[in-house]
C-alpha positions as CSV (number, residue, x, y, z in Angstrom):
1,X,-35.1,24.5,5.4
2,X,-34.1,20.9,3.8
3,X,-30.7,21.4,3.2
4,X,-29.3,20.5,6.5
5,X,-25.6,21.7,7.4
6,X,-22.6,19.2,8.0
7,X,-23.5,19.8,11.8
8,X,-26.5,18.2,11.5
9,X,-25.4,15.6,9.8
10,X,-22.8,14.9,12.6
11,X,-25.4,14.7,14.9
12,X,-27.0,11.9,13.2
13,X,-24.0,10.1,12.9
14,X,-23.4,10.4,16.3
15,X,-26.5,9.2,17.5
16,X,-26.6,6.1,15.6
17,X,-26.5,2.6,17.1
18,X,-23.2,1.0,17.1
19,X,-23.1,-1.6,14.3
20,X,-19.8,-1.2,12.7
21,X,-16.4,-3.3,13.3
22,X,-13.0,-2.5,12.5
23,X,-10.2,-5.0,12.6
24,X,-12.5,-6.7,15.3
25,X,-13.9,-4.0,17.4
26,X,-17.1,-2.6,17.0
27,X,-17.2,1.2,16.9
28,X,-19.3,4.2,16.9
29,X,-19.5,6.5,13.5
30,X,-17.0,9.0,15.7
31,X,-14.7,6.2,15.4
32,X,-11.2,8.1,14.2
33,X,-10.5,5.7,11.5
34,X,-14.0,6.8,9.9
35,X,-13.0,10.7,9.9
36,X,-11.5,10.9,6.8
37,X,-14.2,9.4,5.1
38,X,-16.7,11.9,7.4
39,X,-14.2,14.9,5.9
40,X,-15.4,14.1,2.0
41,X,-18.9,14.1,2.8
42,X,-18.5,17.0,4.7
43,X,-18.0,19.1,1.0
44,X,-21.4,17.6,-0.1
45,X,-22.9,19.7,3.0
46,X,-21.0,22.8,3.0
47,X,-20.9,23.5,0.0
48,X,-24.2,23.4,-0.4
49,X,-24.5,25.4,1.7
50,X,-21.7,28.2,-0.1
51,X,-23.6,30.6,-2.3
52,X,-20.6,30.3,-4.2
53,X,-21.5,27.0,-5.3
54,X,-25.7,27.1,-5.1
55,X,-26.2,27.0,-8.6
56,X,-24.9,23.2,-8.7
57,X,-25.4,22.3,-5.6
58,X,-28.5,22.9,-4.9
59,X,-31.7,21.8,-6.7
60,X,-35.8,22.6,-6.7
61,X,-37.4,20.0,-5.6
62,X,-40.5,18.3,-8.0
63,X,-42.2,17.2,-5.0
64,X,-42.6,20.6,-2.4
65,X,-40.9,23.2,-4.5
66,X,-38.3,23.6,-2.2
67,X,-34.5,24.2,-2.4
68,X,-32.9,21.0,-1.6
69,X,-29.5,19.6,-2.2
70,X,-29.0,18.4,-5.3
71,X,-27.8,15.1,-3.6
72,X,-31.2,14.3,-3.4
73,X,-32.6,15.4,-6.2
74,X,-34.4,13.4,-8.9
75,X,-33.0,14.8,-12.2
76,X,-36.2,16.1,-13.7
77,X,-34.3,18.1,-17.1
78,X,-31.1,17.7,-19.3
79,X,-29.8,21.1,-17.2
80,X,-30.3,19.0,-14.0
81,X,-27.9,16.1,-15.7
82,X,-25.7,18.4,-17.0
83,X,-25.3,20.5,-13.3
84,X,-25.1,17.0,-11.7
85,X,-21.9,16.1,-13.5
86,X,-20.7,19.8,-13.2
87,X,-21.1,19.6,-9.1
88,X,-19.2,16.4,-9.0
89,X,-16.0,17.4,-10.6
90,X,-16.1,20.6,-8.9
91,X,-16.7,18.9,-5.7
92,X,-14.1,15.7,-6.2
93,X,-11.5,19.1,-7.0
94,X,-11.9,19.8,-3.6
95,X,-11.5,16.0,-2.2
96,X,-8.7,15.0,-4.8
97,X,-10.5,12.0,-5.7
98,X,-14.5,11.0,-5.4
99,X,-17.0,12.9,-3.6
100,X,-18.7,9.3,-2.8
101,X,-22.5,10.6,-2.1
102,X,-23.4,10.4,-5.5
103,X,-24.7,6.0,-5.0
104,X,-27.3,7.2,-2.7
105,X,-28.8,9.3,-5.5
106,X,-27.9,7.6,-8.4
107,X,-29.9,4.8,-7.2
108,X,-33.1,6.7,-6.3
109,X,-33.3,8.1,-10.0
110,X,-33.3,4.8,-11.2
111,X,-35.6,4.2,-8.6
112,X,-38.1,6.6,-9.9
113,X,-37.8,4.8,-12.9
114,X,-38.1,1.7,-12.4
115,X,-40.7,1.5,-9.8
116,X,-43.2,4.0,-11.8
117,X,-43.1,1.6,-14.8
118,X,-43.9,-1.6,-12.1
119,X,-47.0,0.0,-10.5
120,X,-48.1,0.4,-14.6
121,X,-47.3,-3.1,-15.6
122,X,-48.7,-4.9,-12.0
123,X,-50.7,-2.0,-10.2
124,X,-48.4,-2.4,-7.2
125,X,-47.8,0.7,-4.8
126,X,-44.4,0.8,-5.4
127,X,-44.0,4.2,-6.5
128,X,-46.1,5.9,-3.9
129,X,-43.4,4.0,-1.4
130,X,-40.8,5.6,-3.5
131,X,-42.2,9.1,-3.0
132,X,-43.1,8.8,0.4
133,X,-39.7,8.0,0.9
134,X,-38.2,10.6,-1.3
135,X,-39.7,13.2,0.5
136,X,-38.4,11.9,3.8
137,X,-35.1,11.7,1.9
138,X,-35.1,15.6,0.8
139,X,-36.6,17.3,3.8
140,X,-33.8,15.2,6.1
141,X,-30.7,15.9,3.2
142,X,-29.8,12.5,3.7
143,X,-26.8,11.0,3.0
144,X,-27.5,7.3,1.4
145,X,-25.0,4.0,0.1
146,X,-26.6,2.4,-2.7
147,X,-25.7,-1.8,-2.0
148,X,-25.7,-3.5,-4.8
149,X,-22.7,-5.8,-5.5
150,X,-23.3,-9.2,-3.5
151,X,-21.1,-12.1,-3.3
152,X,-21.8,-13.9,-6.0
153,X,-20.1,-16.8,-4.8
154,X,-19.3,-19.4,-8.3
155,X,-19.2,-16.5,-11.0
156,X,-20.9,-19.1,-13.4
157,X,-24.1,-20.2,-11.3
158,X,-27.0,-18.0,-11.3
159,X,-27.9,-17.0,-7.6
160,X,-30.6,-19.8,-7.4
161,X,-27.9,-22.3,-8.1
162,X,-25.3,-21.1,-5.6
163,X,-24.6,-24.0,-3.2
164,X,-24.9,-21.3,-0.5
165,X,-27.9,-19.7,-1.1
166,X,-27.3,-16.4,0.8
167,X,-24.2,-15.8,-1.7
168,X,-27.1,-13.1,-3.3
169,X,-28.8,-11.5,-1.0
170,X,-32.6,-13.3,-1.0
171,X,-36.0,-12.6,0.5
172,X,-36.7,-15.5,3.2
173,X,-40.1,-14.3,4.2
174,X,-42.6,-12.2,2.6
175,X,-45.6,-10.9,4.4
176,X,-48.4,-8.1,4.3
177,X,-46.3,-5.7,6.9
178,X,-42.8,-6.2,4.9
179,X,-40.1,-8.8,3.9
180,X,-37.0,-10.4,6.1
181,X,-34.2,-10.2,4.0
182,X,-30.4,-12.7,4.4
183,X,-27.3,-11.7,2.9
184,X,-24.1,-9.6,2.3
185,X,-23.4,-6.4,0.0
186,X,-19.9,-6.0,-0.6
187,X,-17.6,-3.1,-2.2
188,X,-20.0,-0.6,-0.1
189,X,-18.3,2.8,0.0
190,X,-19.1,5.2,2.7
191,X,-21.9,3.0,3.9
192,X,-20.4,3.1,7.5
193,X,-20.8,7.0,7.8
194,X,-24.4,6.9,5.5
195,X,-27.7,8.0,7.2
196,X,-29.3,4.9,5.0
197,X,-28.8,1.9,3.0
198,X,-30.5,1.3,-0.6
199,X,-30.8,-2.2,-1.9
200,X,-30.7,-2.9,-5.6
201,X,-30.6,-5.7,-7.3
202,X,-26.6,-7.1,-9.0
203,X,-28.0,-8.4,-12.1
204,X,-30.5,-9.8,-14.2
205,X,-32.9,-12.6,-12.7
206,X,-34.1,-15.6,-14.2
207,X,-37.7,-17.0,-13.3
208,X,-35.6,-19.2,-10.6
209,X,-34.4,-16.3,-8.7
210,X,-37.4,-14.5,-7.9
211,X,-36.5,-14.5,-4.3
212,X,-33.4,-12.4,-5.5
213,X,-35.6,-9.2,-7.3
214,X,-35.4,-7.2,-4.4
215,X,-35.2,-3.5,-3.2
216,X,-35.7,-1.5,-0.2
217,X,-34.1,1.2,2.2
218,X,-33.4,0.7,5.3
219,X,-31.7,3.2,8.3
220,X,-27.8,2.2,8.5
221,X,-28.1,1.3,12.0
222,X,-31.3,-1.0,11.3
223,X,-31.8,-4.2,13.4
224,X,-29.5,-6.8,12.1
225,X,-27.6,-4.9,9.9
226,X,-23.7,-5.4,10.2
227,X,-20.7,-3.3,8.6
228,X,-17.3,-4.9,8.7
229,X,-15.1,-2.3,7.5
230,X,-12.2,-1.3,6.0
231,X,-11.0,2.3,6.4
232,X,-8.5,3.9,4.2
233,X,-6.6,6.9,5.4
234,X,-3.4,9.4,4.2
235,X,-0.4,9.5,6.4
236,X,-0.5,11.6,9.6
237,X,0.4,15.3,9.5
238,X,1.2,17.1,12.5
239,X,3.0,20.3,11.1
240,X,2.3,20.8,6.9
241,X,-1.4,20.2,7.7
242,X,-3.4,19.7,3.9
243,X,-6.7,19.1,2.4
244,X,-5.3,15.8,0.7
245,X,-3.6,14.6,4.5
246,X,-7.7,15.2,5.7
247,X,-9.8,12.6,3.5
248,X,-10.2,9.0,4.0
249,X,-12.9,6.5,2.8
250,X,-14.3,3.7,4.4
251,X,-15.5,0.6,2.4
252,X,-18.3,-2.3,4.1
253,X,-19.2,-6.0,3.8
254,X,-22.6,-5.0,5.0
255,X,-24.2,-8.1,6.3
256,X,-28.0,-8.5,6.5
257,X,-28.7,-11.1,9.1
258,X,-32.3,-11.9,8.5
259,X,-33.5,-8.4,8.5
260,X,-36.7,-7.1,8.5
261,X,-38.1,-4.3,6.1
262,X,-41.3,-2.6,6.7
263,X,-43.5,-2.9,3.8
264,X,-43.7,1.2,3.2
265,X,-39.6,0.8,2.5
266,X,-39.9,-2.0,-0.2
267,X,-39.8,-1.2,-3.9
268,X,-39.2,-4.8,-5.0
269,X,-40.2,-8.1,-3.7
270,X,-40.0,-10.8,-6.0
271,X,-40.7,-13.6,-3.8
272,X,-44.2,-12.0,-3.3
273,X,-44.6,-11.5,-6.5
274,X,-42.7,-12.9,-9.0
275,X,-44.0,-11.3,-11.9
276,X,-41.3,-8.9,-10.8
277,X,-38.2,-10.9,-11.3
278,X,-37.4,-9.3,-14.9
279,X,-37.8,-6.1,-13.8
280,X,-34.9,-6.7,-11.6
281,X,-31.6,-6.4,-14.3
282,X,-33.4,-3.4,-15.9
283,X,-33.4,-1.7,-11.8
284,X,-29.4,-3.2,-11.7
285,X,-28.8,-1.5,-15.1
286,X,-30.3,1.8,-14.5
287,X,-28.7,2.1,-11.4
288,X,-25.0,1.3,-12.9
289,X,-26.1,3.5,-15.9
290,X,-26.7,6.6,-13.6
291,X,-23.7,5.8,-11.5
292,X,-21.6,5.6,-14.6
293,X,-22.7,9.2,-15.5
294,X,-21.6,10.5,-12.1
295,X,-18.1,9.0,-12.8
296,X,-18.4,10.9,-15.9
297,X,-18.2,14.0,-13.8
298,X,-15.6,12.5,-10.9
299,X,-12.8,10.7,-13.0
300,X,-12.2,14.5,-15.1
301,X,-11.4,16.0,-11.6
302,X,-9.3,12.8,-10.6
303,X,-8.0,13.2,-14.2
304,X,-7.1,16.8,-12.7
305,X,-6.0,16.5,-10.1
306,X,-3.2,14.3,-11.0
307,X,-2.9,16.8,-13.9
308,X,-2.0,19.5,-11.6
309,X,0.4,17.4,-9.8
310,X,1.9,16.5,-12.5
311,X,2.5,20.0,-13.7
312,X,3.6,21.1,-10.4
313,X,6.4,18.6,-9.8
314,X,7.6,19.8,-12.9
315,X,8.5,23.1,-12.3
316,X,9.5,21.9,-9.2
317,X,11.7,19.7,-10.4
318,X,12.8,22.7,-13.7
319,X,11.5,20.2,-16.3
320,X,7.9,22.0,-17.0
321,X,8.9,22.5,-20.6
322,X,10.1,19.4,-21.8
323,X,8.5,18.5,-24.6
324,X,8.1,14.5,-23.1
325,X,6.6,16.6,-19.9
326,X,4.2,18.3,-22.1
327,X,3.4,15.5,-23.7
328,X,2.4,13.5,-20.6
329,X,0.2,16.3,-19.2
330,X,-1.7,17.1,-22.2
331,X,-2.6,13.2,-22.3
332,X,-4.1,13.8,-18.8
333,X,-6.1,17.0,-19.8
334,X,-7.5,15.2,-23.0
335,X,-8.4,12.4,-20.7
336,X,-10.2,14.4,-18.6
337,X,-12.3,16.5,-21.0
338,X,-13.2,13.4,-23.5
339,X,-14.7,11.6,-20.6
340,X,-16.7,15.2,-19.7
341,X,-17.6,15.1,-22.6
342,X,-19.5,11.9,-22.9
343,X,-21.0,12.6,-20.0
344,X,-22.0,16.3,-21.6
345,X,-23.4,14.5,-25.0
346,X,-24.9,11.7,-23.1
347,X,-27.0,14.4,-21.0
348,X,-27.6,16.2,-24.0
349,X,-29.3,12.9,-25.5
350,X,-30.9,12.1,-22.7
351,X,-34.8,10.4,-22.8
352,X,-37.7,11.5,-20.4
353,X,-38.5,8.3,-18.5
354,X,-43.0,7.6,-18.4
355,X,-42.1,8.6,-14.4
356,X,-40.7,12.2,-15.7
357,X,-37.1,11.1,-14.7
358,X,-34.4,11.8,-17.1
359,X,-32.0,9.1,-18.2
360,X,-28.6,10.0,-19.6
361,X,-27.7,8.1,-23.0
362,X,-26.5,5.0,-21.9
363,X,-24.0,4.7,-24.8
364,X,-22.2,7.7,-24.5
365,X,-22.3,7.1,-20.7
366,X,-20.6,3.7,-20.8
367,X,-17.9,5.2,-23.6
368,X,-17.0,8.1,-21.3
369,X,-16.7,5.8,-18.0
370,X,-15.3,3.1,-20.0
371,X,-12.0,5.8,-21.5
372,X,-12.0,6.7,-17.9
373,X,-11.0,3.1,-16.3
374,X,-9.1,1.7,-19.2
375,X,-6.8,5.0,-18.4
376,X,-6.3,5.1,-14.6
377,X,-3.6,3.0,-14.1
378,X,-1.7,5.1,-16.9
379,X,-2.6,8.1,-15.6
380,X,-0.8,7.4,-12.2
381,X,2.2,6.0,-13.9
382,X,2.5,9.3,-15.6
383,X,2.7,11.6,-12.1
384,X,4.9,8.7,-10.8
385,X,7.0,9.0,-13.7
386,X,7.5,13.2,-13.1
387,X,8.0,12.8,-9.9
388,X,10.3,10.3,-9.6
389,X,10.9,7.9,-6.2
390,X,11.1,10.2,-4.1
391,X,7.0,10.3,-2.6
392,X,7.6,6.5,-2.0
393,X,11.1,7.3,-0.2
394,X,10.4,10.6,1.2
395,X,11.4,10.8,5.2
396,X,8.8,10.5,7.6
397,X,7.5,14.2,8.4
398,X,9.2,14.8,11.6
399,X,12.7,13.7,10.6
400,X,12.4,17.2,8.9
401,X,11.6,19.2,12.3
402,X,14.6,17.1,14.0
403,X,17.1,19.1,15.7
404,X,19.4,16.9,14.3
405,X,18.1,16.5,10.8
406,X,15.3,19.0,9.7
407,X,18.2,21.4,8.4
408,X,19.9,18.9,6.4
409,X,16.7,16.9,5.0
410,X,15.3,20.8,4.4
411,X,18.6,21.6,2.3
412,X,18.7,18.6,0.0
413,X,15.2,19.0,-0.7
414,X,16.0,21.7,-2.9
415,X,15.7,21.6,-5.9
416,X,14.2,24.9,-8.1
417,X,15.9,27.7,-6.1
418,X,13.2,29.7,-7.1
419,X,11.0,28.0,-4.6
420,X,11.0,27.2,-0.7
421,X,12.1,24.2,0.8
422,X,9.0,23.8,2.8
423,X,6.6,24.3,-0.3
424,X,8.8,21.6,-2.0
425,X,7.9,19.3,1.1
426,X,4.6,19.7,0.5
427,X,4.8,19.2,-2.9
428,X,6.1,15.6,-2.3
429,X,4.1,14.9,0.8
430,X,1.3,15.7,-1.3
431,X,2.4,13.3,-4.0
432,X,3.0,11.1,-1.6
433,X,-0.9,11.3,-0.5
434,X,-1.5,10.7,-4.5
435,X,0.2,7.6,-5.2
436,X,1.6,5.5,-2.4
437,X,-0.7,6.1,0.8
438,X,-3.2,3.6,1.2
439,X,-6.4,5.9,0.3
440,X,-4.3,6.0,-3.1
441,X,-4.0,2.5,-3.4
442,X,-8.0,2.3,-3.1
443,X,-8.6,4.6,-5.2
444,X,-6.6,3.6,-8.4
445,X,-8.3,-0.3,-7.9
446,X,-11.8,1.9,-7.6
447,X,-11.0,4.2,-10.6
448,X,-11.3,0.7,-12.8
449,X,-13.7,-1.2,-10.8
450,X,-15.9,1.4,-9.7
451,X,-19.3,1.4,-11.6
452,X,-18.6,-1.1,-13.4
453,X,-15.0,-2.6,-15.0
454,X,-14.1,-1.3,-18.8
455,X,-15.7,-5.0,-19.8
456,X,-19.0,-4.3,-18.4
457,X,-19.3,-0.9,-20.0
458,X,-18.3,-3.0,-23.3
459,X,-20.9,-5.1,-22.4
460,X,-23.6,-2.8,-21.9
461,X,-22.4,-0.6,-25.2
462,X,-22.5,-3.8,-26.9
463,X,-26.0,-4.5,-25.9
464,X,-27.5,-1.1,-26.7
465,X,-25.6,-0.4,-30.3
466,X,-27.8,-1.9,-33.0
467,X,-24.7,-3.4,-34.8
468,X,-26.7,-5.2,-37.5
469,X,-27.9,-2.0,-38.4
470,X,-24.3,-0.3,-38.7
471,X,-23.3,-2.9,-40.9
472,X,-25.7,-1.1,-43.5
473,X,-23.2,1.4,-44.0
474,X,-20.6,-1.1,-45.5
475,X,-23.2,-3.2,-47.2
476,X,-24.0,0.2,-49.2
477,X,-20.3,1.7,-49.7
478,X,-18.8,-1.8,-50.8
479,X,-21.8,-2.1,-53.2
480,X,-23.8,-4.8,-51.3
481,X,-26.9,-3.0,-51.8
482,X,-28.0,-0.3,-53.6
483,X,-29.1,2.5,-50.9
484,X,-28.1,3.5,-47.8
485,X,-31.6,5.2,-45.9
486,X,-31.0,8.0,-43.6
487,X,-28.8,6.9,-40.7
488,X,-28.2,7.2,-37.2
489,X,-26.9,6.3,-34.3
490,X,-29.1,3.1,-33.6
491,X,-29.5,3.1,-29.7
492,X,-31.4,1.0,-27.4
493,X,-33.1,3.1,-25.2
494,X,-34.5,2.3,-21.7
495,X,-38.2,2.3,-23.2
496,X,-37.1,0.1,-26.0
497,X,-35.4,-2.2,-23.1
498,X,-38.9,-2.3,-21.6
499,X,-40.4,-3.3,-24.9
500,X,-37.9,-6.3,-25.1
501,X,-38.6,-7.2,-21.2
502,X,-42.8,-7.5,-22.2
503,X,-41.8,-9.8,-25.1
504,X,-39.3,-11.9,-23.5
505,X,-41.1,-12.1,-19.8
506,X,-44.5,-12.4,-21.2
507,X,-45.2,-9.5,-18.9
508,X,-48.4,-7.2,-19.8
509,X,-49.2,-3.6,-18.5
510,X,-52.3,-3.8,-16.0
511,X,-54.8,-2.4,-18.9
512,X,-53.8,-4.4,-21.2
């Protein structure tokens, strides 16, 4: 069967070679500060494994016909899309925040995009790699990081013009068994507790930066691989145990210190090539453009969650039916279902790739996750605001099992008589988890960053909306000129983008 159980995953994990530091130890994956972290991922497994929760979380795979998870599932339909973002939100319900498995997958289907339409341009065997390697990836259920952020060191030099050269991460050798890769990939979430790491490209390439068009996978614990990490983890419970007080996260610098990649695990190597230096932003872009659409399903359930919160520390506090509280809620609910939404529409609208791969409509996409980080911030103010100071104030948890003060903290916790003491602890511990723990404070930076900032979803709308072509709508209603031909939406898609790489580049399909 290849959808492995949360047990199986452990084992892996377990038997990994020790490559990651923490605050200047290096650790095993069993590490405690990684647990949290190991807790969300754990939902990925289980519940595909919960007949309860088959229909989205499990998938048919293209390749053998098998049930796999949908984790690893190349999204071969509009229904697949559409399940993908349902499975998310369900599954973030559960974390109270993001499920952070979707990278790994997000960047193969923009793998099985990008490296089809490579093999028809240079005749390269970049796509048989890629399904070799998908089918190791869906019979083993793994659990993949996608790295693609580097450095970047001076924002306004391309990576050839760096001072340092290893700001991007480059290819220093390429040969006929593989490449040897230097560099850092930063802002990686759960790559310390992931079975494998996929390389993408950070951006477009100019002709300069060949060296920089570069893609593989490699196993986590790989031969000069390095995770420095930062762990970020809820207050410790010993009595109200809680789902929230379980989950962690656990972001890496991960440092590539001249690593080799066998050639079976490359999908991009522009120093070998360099014909394939363009094709590098469109992998970058694809791979943002899919991850976008997953946030399109996890920022509704964050959305949620603080909804629910929100709505609970009202009637705790008897102020549920305030008009100001209703208000505030409803502004979370609307949040949540107009970024759904998008991501619903732009599945709808979504284009069937040459490679059979289906790619969500990238404007939609970008408007959804783009609603989604401008809000954040004001969607925590608003559960701050309901439930006052007290989750940044709140005693520490054993002061209320203290023989000298649990009675008296319990007593002035009170507040609707209606309800317990105790469940009104746990309402503000909760909150506390929500806003001021320091998993909170990574996810609120994450919920705007993550994916892409609201400027680079502006960016990308901006790119793919035909502007010059929506000005014909003025030009015919202010009398400019005379008729207005049938219009709609004027989109870029990822085939036209292809189209505009061949004229720009120069580059020509291996019949042509």
């Amino acid at each position: 069967m290849t959808i492995k159980t949360y047990e199986e995953y452990l084992d892996r994990l377990k038997r990994m070679k020790k490559n990651i530091y923490i605050d200047g130890e290096k650790v095993d994956r069993m590490d405690e500060r990684l647990q949290g972290q190991i807790r969300v991922i754990r939902e990925t497994y289980d519940r595909a494994n919960d007949p309860e929760f088959e229909d989205v979380c499990t998938a048919t795979s293209h390749l053998t016909g098998e049930k796999i998870n949908r984790f690893c599932h190349i999204h071969q339909s509009k229904e697949d899309l559409l399940k993908k973002q349902r499975m998310t939100r369900l599954l973030c319900h559960r974390t109270g925040g993001c499920i952070m498995r979707c990278m790994g997958i997000d960047a193969m289907n923009a793998l099985s995009v990008v490296t089809y339409e490579m093999d028809q341009f240079f005749g390269t065997d970049y796509y048989k790699n890629f399904e070799n390697y998908l089918r190791y990836f869906q019979e083993n259920d793994i659990c993949a990081n996608c790295a693609q952020t580097d450095p970047k060191g001076d924002r306004l030099k391309r990576p050839h013009e760096q001072e340092d050269p290893d700001l991007y991460l480059r290819i220093v050798e390429s040969r006929d068994d593989g490449i040897v890769v230097r560099g850092a990939k930063i802002d990686n979430t759960t790559a310390p507790v992931s079975d494998e790491i996929i390389v993408v490209p950070t951006r477009f390439m100019a002709d300069e930066d060949s060296d920089y068009a570069v893609s593989f996978a490699v196993p986590a614990d790989w031969e000069g691989i390095k995770m420095v990490t930062r762990p970020a983890t809820q207050f410790r419970r010993e009595k109200l145990k809680a789902p929230i007080a379980e989950i962690g996260d656990a972001e890496a610098f991960t440092i590539f210190d001249d690593v080799f990649v066998p050639r079976e695990r490359v999908f991009m190597d522009g120093k070998g090539d360099p014909r394939q230096t363009p094709f590098a932003g469109f992998l970058a872009l694809l791979f943002a453009h899919y991850h976008r659409h997953s946030y399109t399903g996890c920022k509704p359930a964050v959305s949620e969650c603080l909804a629910s919160a929100s709505a609970l520390v009202a009637e705790y506090n008897g102020i549920e039916r305030e008009n100001h509280v209703r208000e505030k809620i409803s502004h979370l609910i609307g949040t949540a279902e107009l970024v759904f939404a998008a991501g619903q529409a732009s599945a709808y609208r979504a284009e069937k790739s040459a490679s059979g791969t289906y790619i969500p409509d990238e404007v939609l996409t970008n408007a959804g996750r783009r609603l989604a980080g401008e809000e954040i911030y004001n969607e925590f103010k608003i559960l701050a605001d309901l439930a006052g100071g007290l989750p940044a104030t709140l005693p520490l948890e054993k002061d209320f099992y203290s023989e000298e003060t649990g009675k008296l903290l319990n007593k002035y916790m009170m507040r609707n008589p209606n309800i317990s003491s105790e469940n009104q602890h746990r309402c503000f511990r909760g909150i506390e988890n929500a806003l001021v723990s320091d998993l909170a404070g990574v996810m609120q930076v994450a919920g705007l960053h993550g994916g892409g900032s609201p400027q680079m979803e502006t960016i990308t709308m901006m790119a793919r909306y035909d502007t010059e072509r929506l000005k014909d709508i003025a030009k015919y209603l202010f009398g400019i000129e005379k008729e207005l031909h049938r219009y709609e939406r004027p989109t870029v898609t990822p085939r036209k983008m292809l189209d505009r790489f061949k004229k720009m580049y120069g580059v020509q399909e291996k019949n042509d």
